[in-house]
N, C-alpha and C positions, 0 to 999 in steps of 0.2 A: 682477856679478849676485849677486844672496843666493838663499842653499840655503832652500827653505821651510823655514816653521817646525816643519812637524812632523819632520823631520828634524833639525834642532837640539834639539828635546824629547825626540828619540829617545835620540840622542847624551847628553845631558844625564841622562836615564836609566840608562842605563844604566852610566853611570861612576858613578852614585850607590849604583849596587849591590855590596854585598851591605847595604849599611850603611841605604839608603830600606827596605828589606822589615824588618831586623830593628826599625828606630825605629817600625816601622807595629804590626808584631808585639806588640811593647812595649807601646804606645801602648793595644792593642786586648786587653792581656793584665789580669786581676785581678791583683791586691796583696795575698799576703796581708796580715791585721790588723796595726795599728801596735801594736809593744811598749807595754807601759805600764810596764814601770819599766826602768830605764837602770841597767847594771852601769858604775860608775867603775872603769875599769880605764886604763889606757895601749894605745894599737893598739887593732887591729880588732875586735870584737864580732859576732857572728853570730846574730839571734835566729830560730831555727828554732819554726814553727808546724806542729802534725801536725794530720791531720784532725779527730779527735778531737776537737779545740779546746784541747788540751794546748800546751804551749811550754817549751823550754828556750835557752838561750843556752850559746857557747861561744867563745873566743879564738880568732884565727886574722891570718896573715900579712895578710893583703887581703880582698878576697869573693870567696868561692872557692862552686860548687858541686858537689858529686860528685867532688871531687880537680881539679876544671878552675876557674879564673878566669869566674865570673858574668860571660857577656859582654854585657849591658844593664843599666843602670842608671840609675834616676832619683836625681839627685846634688845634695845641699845643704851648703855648707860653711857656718860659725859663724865670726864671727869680731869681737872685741872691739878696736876700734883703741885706744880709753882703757889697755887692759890693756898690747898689743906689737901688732908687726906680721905676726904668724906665727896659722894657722886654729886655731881653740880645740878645736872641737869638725868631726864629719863626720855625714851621717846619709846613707844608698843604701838602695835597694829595686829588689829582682826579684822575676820571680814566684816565685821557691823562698823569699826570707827578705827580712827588714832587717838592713841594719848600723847600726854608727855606729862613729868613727874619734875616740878621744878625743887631744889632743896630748900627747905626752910630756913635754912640759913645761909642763903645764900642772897646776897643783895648787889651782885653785878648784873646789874639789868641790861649794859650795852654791851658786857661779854656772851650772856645768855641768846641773846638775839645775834651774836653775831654768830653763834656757836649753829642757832635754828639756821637760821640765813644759807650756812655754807652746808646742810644739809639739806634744806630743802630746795637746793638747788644742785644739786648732786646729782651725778648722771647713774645714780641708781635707779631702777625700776621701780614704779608705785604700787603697781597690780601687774599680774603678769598675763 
């Protein structure tokens, strides 16, 4: 005999939590605006947007916010198989900032930017 379905939905529910409310949360959160110039640095980048409409960037281990690890993130990796087999470039977004994750061994600085360039010029949506 089978358990009705709503009780399989339930179940199925609820083991997906905490992780279905935060991708909902995410999903239904703005973005702030996409950087428009990209620091070549090695590691993580952090471009913070203040209300104002001011911005700065700054270096950091991973995406961190407030001292804690940015725990949602919309996530794109870059990657050149012609060049190696290892990602070139990273780009994430929450709602407090953007990153991008440049690879340390990577030292095409006028591919990296052309790579930024043609995404952040992309007729994708910044915040919804």
């Amino acid at each position: 005999m089978h358990a009705p379905a709503s009780s399989s939905t339930s179940i199925e529910l609820d083991t997906a939590e905490p992780w279905l409310g935060m991708a909902k949360a995410h999903a239904e959160s703005k973005l702030p605006p996409k950087p428009e110039y990209l620091e070549v640095q090695s590691g993580w980048t952090k471009y913070i947007f203040k209300p104002d409409g001011s911005s700065y960037f700054e270096p950091g281990e991973f995406p961190m916010h407030n001292g804690k690890p940015d725990t949602v993130l919309t996530f794109d990796v870059e990657t050149l198989p012609n060049y190696h087999q290892y990602p070139v470039m990273a780009c994430a977004a929450s709602e407090h900032a953007w990153y991008a994750w440049i690879s340390p061994g990577s030292s095409r600085r006028r591919t990296i930017q052309s790579i930024w360039f043609r995404w952040a010029t992309s007729q994708l949506p910044a915040s919804s």
